[in-house]
C-alpha positions in Angstrom: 72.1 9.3 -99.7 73.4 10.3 -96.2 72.0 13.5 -95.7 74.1 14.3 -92.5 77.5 13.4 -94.3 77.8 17.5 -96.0 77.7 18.8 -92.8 80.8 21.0 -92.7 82.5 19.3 -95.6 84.8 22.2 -97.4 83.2 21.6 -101.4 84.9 23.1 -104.3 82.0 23.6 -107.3 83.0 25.4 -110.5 80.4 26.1 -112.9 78.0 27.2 -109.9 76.8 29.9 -111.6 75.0 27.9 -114.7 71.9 26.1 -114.2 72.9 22.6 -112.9 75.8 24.1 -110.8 73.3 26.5 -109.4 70.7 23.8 -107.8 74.0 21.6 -107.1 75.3 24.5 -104.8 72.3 25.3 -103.1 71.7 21.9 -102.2 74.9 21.6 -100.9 74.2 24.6 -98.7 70.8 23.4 -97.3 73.2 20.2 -96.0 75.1 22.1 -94.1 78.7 22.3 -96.8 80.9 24.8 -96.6 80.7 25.9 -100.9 83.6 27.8 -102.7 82.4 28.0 -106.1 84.9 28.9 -109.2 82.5 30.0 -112.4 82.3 32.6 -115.4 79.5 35.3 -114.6 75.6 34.1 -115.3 75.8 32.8 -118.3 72.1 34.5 -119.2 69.7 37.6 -118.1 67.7 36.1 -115.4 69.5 33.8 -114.3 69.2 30.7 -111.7 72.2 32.3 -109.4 70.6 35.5 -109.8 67.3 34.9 -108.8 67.4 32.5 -106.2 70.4 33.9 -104.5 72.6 31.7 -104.5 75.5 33.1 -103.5 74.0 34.1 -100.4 75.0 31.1 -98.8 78.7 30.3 -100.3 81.6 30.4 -98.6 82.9 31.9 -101.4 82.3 32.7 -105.6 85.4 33.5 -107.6 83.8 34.6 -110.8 87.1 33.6 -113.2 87.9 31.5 -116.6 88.3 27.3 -115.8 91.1 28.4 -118.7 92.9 30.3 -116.0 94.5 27.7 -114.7 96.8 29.8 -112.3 94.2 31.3 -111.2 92.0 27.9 -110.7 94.9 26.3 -108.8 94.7 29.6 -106.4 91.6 29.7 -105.8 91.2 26.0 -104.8 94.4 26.4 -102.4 92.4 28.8 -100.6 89.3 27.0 -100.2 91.1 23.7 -98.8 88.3 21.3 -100.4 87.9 18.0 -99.5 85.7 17.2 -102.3 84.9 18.8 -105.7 82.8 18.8 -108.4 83.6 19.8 -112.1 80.1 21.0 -114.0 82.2 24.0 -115.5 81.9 23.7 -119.3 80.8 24.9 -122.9 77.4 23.0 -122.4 75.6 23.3 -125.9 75.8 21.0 -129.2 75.4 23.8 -131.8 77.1 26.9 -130.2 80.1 23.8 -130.5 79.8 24.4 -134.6 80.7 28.0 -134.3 82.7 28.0 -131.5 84.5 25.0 -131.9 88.1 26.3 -130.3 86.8 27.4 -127.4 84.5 24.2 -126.5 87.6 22.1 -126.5 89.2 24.8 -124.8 87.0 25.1 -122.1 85.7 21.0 -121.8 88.9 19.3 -122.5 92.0 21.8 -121.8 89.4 22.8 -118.6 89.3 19.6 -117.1 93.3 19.2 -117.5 93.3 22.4 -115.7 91.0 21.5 -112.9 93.0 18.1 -112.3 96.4 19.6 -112.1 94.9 22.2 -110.1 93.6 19.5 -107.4 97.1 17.6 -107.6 98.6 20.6 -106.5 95.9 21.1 -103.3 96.2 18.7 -100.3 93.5 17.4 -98.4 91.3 16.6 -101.6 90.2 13.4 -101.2 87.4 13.2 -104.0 87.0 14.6 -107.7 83.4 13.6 -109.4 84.0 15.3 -113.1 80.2 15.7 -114.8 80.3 15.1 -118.4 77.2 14.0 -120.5 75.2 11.2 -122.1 76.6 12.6 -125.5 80.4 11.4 -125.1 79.6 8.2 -126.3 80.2 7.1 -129.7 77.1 7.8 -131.6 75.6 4.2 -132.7 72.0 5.4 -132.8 71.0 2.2 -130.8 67.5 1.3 -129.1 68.9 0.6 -125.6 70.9 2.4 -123.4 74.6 3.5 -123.2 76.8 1.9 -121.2 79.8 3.2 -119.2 82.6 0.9 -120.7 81.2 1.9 -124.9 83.6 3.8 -126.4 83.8 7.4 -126.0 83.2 9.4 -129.0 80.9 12.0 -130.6 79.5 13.8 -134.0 79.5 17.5 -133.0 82.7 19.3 -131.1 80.7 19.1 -127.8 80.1 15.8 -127.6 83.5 15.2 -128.9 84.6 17.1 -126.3 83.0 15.5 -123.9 84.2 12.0 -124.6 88.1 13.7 -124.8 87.1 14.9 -121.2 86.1 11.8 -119.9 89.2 10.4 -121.6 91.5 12.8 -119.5 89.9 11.7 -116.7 90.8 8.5 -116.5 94.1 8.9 -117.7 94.7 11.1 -114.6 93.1 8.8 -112.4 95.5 5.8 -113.2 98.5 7.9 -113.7 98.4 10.3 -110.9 94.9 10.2 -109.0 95.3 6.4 -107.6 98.6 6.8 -106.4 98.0 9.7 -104.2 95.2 8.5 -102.7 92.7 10.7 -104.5 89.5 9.1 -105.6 88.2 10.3 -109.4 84.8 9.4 -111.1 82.6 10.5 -114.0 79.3 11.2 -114.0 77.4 11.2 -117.0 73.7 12.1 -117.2 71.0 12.5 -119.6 68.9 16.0 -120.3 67.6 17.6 -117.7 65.2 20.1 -117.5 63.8 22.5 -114.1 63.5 26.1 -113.1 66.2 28.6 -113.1 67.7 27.4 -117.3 67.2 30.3 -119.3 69.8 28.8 -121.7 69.3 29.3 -125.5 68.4 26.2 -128.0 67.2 24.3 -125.2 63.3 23.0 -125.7 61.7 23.9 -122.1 63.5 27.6 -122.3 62.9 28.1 -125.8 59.1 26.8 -125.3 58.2 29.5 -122.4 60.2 32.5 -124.6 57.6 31.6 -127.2 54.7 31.6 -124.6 56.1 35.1 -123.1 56.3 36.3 -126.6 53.2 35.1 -127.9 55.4 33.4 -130.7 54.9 30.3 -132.4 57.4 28.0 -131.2 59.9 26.4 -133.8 60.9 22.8 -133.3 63.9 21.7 -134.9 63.9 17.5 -134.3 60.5 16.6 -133.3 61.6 12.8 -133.6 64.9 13.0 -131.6 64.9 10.7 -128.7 66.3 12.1 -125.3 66.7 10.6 -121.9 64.7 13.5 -119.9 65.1 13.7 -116.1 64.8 16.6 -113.6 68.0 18.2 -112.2 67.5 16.9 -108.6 67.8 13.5 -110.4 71.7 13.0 -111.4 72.4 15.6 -108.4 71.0 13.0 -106.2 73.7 10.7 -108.4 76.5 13.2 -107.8 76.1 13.2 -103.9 75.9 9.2 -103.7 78.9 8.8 -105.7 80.6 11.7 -103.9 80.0 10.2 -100.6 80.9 6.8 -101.9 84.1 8.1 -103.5 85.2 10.1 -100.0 84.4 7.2 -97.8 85.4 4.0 -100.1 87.7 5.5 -102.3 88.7 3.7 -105.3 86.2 1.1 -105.5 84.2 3.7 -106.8 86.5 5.7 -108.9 85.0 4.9 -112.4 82.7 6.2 -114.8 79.1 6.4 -114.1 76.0 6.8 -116.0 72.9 8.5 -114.3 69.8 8.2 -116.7 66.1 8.2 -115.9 64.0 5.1 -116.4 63.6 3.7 -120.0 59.5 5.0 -119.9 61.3 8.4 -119.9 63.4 8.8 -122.1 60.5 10.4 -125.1 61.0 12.0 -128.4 61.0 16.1 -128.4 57.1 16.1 -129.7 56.2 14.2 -126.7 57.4 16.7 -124.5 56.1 19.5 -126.8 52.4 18.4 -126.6 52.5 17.3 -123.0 53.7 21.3 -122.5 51.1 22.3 -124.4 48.3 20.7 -122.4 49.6 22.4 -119.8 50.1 26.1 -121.2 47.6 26.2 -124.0 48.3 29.4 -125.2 51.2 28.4 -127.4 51.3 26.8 -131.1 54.5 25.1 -132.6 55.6 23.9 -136.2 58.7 22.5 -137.1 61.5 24.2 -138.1 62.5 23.6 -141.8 65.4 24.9 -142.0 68.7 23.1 -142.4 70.2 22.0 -139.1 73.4 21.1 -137.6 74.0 17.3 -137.0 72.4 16.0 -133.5 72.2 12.5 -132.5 68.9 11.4 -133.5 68.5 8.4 -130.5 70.3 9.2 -127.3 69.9 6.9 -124.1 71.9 6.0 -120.4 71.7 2.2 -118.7 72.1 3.2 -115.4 72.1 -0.8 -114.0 75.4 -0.1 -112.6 74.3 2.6 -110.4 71.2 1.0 -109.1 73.1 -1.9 -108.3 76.1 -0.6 -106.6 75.0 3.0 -105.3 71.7 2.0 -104.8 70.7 5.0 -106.8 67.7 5.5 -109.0 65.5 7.9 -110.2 62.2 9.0 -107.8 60.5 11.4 -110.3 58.8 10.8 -113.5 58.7 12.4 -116.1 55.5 13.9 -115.8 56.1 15.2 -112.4 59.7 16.7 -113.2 57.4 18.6 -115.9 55.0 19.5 -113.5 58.0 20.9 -111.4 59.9 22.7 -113.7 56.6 24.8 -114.9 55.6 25.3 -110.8 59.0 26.8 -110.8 58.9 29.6 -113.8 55.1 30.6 -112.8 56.1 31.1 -109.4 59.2 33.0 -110.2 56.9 35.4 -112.6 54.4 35.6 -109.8 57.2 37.5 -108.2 57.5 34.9 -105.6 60.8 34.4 -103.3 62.6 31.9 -105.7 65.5 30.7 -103.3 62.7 29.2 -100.8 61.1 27.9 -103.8 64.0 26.3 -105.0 65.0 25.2 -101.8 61.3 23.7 -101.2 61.5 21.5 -104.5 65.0 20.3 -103.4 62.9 19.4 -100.0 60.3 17.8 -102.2 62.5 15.8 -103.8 64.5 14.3 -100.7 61.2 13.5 -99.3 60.3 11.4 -102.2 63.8 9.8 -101.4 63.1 9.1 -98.1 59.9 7.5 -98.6 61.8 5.0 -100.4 
């Protein structure tokens, strides 16, 4: 990562006011970018944009609908980007069940939106579209995913997913290479850190139960997942950015940014490590009938250690650590942009040591 190469860049972010497109735009910030972000309202009550300020530092926030796609291709003519990232999106497997019209309307129609809107701004010279581990075709497999399986999914979200990568690179060979404009996908596994307040996801749903004094209900204790902390794919998303902006299309692909294989653990793992931590909290499982969810999800990120360099600096353990630093100092009342800002710091330091 070149830490100096943000430094007055004009970034276009939508979805900045969720979780990941929260720490994405304040990161950006402490580098010195110029951020116009494009986003529906906070998603929850707290929330990550709330509480740590965020918009305090953009150059501007256009709270609107990625399905507005007038009113997306305005508001990115105004901010005269140079690069953008998509994180905009319907981001949860089983609200996809009983909302299935809108998750394809928001994560496939979206993303048609949000390229026609950039082919219609000059000056852009990078797109990195985020999508997820989950568009891939669900083999249940032991190793890792990698970029060229096929795309695919279960459940509407994932589904979705995979239809948004697929858009992707039909743009990028039928419009995007042509003029010069350098497109990629990043895919990443699931992360957990401060500021998600988002519902039927475990780390969330695990510190509602401690706040409530509940016990907390587990619905796949077995279910494999490629955990990593935030900072670790936004590390990803910078690289490739820079990489994208400066090389162009050598780089304009799909890319996978997963955590080592010794992290990606089954949901009980991550339940009982919790509970060390917090040991006033009991779970069970959840015996109720569930949705489908992929049982065995994981990323093989070899092609972005070998040609970005990039891999991940936090383990496991310590992203845990992290993300529960974050919530106790936000309930100690504590200043929670400077805290956020100080993990970021944290984080870049462990990068630099390498």
């Amino acid at each position: 990562m070149n830490l100096d190469f943000w430094r007055g860049k004009r970034v276009f972010l939508t979805g900045h006011t969720g979780f990941k497109g929260g720490w994405l735009s304040l990161w950006l910030q402490s580098r010195g970018a110029e951020v116009h972000g494009y986003a529906l309202k906070p998603p929850t009550e707290p929330n990550l944009f709330t509480v740590a300020r965020i918009g305090e530092g953009m150059a501007s926030s256009v709270i609107a609908d990625i399905r507005d796609a007038d009113n997306l291709r305005k508001a990115m003519q105004a901010a005269h980007p140079e690069i953008i990232f998509h994180l905009a999106a319907q981001p949860l497997v089983r609200n996809s069940y009983t909302q299935p019209t809108e998750t394809y309307a928001v994560n496939v129609m979206g993303t048609v939106h949000l390229l026609e809107a950039v082919r219609a701004t000059p000056g852009v010279k990078a797109v990195v579209n985020v999508t997820t581990d989950k568009c891939y075709e669900s083999r249940e497999w032991v190793w890792g995913y990698r970029e060229s399986d096929p795309m695919g999914g279960f459940d509407p979200y994932s589904s979705s997913k995979g239809c948004s990568e697929l858009v992707t690179a039909a743009y990028r060979r039928s419009f995007f290479e042509q003029a010069g404009i350098a497109l990629a996908s990043a895919r990443a596994g699931n992360v957990i850190g401060g500021g998600d307040w988002a519902s039927d996801r475990l780390i969330p749903d695990f510190l509602r139960a401690v706040d409530a004094g509940e016990v907390l209900k587990i619905r796949s204790p077995h279910a494999i997942r490629p955990w990593q902390h935030v900072l670790e794919p936004m590390s990803g998303y910078f690289t490739l950015a820079e990489r994208l902006y400066m090389d162009g299309d050598d780089f304009a692909e799909a890319w996978n940014f997963g955590p080592s294989d010794e992290d990606v653990r089954s949901v009980r793992w991550i339940v009982e490590r919790l509970a060390k931590m917090r040991k006033d909290v009991c779970w069970e499982c959840d015996d109720v009938p569930q949705p489908h969810e992929a049982h065995y999800l994981k990323l093989d990120s070899s092609k972005a250690r070998s040609k970005l360099g990039w891999y991940p600096r936090w383990r496991l353990g310590t992203s845990l650590d992290k993300t529960i630093e974050w919530y106790e100092a936000w309930q100690s009342g504590q200043d929670m942009r400077s805290v956020t800002l100080l993990q970021i710091s944290e984080y870049l330091s462990a990068v630099q040591e390498d």
